[in-house]
C-alpha positions as CSV (number, residue, x, y, z in Angstrom):
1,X,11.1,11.4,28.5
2,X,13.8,9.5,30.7
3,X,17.1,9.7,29.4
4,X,19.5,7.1,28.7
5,X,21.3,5.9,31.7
6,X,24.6,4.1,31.9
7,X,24.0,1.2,33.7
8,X,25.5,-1.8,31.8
9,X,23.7,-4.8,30.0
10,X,21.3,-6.2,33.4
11,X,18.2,-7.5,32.2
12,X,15.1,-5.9,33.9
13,X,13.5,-8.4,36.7
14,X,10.0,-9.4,36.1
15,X,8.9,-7.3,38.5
16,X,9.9,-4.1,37.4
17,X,8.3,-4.7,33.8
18,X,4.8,-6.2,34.9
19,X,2.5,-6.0,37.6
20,X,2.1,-7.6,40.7
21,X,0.2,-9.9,39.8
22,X,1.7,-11.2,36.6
23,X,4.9,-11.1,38.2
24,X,3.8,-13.7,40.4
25,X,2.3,-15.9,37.8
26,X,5.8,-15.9,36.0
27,X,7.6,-16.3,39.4
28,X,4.7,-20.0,39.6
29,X,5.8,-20.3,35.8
30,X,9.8,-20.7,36.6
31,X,9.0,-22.7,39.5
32,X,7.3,-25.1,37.0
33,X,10.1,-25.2,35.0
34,X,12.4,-26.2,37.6
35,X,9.9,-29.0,38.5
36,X,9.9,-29.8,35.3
37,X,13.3,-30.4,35.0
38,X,13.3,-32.5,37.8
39,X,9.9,-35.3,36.3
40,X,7.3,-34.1,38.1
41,X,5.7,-31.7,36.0
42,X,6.2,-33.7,32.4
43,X,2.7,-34.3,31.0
44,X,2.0,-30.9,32.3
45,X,4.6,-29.3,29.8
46,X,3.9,-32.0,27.1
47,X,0.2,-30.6,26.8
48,X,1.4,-27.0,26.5
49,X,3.9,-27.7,23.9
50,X,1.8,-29.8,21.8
51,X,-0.6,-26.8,21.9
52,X,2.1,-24.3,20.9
53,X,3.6,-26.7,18.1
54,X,-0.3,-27.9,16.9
55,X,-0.4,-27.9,13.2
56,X,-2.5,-25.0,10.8
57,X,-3.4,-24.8,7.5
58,X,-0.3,-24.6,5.3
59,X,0.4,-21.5,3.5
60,X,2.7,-20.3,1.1
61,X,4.5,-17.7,-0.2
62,X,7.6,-16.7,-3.2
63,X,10.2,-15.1,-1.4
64,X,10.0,-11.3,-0.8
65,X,12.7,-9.0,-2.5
66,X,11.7,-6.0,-0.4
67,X,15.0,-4.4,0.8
68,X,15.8,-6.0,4.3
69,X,13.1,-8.6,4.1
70,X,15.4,-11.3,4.4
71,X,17.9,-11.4,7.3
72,X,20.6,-14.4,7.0
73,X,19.9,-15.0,11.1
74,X,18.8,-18.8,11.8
75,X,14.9,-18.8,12.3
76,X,13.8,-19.3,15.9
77,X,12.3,-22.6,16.7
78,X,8.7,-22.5,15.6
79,X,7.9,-24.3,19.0
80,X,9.2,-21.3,21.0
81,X,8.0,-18.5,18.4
82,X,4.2,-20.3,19.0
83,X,4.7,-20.9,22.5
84,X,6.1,-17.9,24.0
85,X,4.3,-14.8,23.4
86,X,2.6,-11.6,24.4
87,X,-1.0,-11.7,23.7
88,X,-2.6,-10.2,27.2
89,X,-6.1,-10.7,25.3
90,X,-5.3,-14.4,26.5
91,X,-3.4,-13.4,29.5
92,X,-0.1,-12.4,30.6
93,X,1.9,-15.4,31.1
94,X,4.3,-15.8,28.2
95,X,2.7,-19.7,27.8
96,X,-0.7,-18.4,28.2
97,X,-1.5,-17.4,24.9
98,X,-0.5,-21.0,23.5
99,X,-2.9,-22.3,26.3
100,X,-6.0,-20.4,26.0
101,X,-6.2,-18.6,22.3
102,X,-6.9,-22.5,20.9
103,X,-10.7,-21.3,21.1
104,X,-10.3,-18.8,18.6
105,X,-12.9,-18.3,16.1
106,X,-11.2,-16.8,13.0
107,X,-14.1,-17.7,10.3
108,X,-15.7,-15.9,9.2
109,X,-13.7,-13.0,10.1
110,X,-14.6,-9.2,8.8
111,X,-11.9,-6.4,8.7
112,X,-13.6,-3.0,8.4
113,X,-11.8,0.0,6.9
114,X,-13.1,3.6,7.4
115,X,-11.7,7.1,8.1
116,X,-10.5,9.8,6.0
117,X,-10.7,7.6,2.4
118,X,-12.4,7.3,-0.7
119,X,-13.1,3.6,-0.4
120,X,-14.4,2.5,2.6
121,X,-14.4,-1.4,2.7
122,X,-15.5,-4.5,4.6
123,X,-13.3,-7.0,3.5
124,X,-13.7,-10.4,4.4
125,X,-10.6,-12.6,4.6
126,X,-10.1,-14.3,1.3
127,X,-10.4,-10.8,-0.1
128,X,-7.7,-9.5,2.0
129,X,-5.7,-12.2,1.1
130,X,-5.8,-11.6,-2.6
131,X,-4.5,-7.9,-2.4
132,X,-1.1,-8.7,-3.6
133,X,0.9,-12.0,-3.8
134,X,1.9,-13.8,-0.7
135,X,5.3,-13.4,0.0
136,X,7.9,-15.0,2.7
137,X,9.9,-12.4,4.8
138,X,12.3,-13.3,7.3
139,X,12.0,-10.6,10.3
140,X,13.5,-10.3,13.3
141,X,11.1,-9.3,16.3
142,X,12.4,-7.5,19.1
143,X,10.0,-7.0,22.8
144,X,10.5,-4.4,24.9
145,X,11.2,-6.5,27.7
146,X,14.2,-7.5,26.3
147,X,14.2,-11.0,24.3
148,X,14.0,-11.4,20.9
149,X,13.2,-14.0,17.8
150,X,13.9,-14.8,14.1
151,X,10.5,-15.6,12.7
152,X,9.5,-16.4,8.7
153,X,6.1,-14.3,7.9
154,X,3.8,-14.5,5.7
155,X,1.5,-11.6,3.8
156,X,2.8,-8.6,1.9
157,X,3.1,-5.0,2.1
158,X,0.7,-2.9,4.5
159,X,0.8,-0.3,1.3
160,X,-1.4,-2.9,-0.7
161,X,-4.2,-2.2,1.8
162,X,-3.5,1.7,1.9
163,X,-3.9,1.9,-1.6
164,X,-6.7,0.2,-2.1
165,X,-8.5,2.5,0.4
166,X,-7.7,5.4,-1.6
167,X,-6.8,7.6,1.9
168,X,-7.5,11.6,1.5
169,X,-5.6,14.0,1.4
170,X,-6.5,14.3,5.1
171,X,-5.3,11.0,6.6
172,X,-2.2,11.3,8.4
173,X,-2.5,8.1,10.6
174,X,-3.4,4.7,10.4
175,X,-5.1,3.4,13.1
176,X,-5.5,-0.8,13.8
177,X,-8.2,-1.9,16.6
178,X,-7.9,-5.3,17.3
179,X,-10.6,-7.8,18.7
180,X,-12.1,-7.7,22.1
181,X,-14.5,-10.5,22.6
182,X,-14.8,-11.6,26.2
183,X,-16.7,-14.8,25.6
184,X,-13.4,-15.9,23.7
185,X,-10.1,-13.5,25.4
186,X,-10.5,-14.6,29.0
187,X,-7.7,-11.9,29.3
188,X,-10.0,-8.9,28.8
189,X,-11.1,-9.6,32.3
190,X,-7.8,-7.9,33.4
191,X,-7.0,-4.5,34.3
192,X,-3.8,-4.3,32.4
193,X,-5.2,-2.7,29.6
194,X,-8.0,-0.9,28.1
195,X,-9.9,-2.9,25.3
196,X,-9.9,-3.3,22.6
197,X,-6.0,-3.2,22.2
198,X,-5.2,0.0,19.4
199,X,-2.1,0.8,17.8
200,X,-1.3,3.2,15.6
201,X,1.3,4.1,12.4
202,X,2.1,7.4,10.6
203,X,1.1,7.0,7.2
204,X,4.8,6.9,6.3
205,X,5.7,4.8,8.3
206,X,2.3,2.6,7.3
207,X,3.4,3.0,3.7
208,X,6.9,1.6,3.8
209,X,7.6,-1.6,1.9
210,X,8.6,-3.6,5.6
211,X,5.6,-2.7,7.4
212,X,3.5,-5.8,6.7
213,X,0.0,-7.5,6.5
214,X,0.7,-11.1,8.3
215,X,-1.0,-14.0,7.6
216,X,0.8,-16.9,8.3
217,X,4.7,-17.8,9.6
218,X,6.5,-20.9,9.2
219,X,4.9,-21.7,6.2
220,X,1.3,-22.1,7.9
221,X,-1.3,-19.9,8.4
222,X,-1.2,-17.8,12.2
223,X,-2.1,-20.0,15.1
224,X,-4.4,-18.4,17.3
225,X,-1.5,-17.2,20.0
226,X,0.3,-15.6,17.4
227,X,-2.4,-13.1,15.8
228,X,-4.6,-14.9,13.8
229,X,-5.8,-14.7,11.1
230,X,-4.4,-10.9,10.6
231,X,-1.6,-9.4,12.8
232,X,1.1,-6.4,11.6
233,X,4.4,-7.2,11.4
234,X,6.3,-4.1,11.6
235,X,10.2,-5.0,12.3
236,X,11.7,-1.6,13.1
237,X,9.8,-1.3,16.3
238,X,9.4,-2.9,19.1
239,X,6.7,-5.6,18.8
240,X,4.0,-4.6,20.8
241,X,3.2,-2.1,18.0
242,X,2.4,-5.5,16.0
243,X,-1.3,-5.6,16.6
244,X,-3.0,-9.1,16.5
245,X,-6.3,-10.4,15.4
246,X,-7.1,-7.2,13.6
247,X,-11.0,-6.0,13.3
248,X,-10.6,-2.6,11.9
249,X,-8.5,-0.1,10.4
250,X,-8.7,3.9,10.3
251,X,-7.4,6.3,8.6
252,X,-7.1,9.8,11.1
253,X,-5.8,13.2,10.7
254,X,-4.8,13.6,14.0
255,X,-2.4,11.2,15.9
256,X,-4.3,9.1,18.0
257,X,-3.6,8.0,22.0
258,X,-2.3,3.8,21.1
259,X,-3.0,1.3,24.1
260,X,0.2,1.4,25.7
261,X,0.8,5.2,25.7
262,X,-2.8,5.1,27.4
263,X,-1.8,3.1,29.8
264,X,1.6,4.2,30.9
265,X,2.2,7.1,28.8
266,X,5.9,8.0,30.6
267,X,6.9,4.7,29.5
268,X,5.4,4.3,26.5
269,X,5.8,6.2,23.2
270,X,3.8,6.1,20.2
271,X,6.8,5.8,17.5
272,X,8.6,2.8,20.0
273,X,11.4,2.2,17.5
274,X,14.0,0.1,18.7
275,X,16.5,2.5,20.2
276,X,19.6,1.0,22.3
277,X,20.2,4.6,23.2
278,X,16.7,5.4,24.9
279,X,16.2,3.0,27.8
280,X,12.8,2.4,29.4
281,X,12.3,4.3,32.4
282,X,12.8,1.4,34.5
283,X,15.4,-0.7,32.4
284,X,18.5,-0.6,29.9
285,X,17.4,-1.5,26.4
286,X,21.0,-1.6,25.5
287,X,21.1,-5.4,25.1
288,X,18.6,-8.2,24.4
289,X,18.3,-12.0,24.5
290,X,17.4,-14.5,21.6
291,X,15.0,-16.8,22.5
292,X,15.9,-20.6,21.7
293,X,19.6,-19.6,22.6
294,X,20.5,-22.1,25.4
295,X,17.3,-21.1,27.5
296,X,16.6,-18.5,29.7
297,X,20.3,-18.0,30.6
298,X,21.0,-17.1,27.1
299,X,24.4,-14.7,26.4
300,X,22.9,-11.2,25.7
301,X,23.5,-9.3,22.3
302,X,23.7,-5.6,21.6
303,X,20.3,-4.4,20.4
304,X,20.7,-3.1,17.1
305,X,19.2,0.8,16.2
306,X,15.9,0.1,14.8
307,X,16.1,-3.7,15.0
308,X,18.8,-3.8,12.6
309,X,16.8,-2.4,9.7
310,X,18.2,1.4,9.9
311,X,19.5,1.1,6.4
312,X,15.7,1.2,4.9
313,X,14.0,3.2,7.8
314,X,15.9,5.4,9.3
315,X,15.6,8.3,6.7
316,X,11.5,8.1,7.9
317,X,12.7,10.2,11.0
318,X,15.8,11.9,9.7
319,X,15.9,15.3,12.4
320,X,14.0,13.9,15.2
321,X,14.7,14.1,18.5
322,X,14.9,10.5,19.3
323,X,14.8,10.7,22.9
324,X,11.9,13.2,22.8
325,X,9.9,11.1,19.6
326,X,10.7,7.5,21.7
């Protein structure tokens, strides 16, 4: 594991964080922007926004009294929460989710739960959604690459789920696979990844009151670009370990190998808490930038340990090496 480095508050280029080749479509990206600024390119970003803003079914919620479910922060803009995003299943340009996930199908849509438990289920959606009591939490999300949002969720409690799946005494991990359909995720024609996209929780972890079953934010249900209909929300860490457009769920009694530890396992952990003090191999993680905070130029903010939420999580990995268990 790389050990933190003093190096200031410099945000990583896109090149260090990407490959090539997505580099260069965010390099086109900004270039569009500029041109954008300047008339040319209008109707251009008018389309894309009125994808990322398009309206979804309403959905509502009381208002969560889970410790820490609530930060006071301001809400980021649902525009730029819907129309900025990682979702490489719909490609690797931060707009390119909002562009292509519109095709979507998330009806009917079957979640299949199987591993070490007593109750292995197929539940279809409606069922998952009547677990528990919809509730309204205000998280904040923070990326590994270094920006960050305010968004108002919707769902409850992972735990709801776990319980209801009666896990053995054997099940140590909870495993979420996420869907891989080619016909509708041009993005699974990439090499960034292996598919289907597969994180991973200790059951701990899985079990605490914050880690949450999503189905909705901003008082709608999930647009497509965003996870729908069934993402994790899991504010502690960084957000990648937030799978989207979840298909199936395992319980294991051995830790499994999650997407981005496969891929680049030297920059990659399986906990990926939010840890100012651990930097990624290739960049500081020391600071961060709001997104809808006077554009790309925004004033950075210290990153928080564990996203802010220390208080209510950080007794889960009281004795860890931090820097080993990143």
């Amino acid at each position: 594991m790389h050990l933190p480095r003093n190096h200031g508050f410099s945000h990583p280029r896109s090149s260090e964080i990407t490959p090539e080749a997505v580099y260069a479509a965010r390099r086109d990206w900004l270039r569009q922007i500029a041109l954008a600024a300047a008339g040319s390119t209008l109707s251009t970003w008018a389309a894309r926004d009125a994808l990322a803003t398009a309206t979804t079914p309403a959905l509502s919620g009381v208002r969560s009294t889970v410790a820490g479910a609530q930060t006071m922060e301001k809400p980021t803009d649902r525009g730029d929460a819907t129309g900025y995003n990682n979702f490489y299943e719909f490609g690797t340009d931060k707009s390119d989710p909002a562009e292509h996930a519109q095709t979507l199908r998330t009806q009917p849509w079957v979640v299949t739960v199987e591993g070490e438990v007593k109750s292995p289920r197929r539940f279809d959606l409606d069922a998952l959604m009547k677990l528990a009591a919809l509730e309204e939490r205000i998280y904040r999300l923070r990326c590994v690459e270094g920006w960050s949002m305010v968004i108002p969720w919707l769902g409850f409690s992972l735990s709801h789920l776990i319980k209801a799946a009666q896990p053995t005494g054997n099940a140590k991990f909870v495993q979420f696979v996420t869907l891989a359909d080619a016909q509708q995720m041009p993005g699974l024609g990439s090499r960034v990844l292996a598919w289907p996209y597969v994180e991973a929780l200790r059951m701990d972890e899985a079990m605490h009151p914050l880690a949450m079953l999503v189905f909705g934010m901003y008082g709608q249900r999930l647009p497509p670009q965003n996870g729908a209909p069934l993402r994790l929300a899991v504010p502690w860490k960084y957000g990648f370990k937030s799978a989207k457009s979840i298909v199936q769920i395992r319980f294991l009694a051995q830790q499994p190998v999650t997407s981005w530890e496969r891929a680049a396992p030297s920059e990659y952990g399986f906990y990926s808490n939010v840890n100012p003090q651990v930097d990624h191999p290739r960049w500081s993680q020391a600071s961060e930038r709001r997104i809808g905070e006077d554009g790309l130029f925004a004033k950075k903010r210290p990153t928080l340990m564990f996203n802010g939420y220390e208080a209510q999580v950080g007794a889960l990995y009281a004795g860890m090496d931090l820097k080993r268990f990143y």
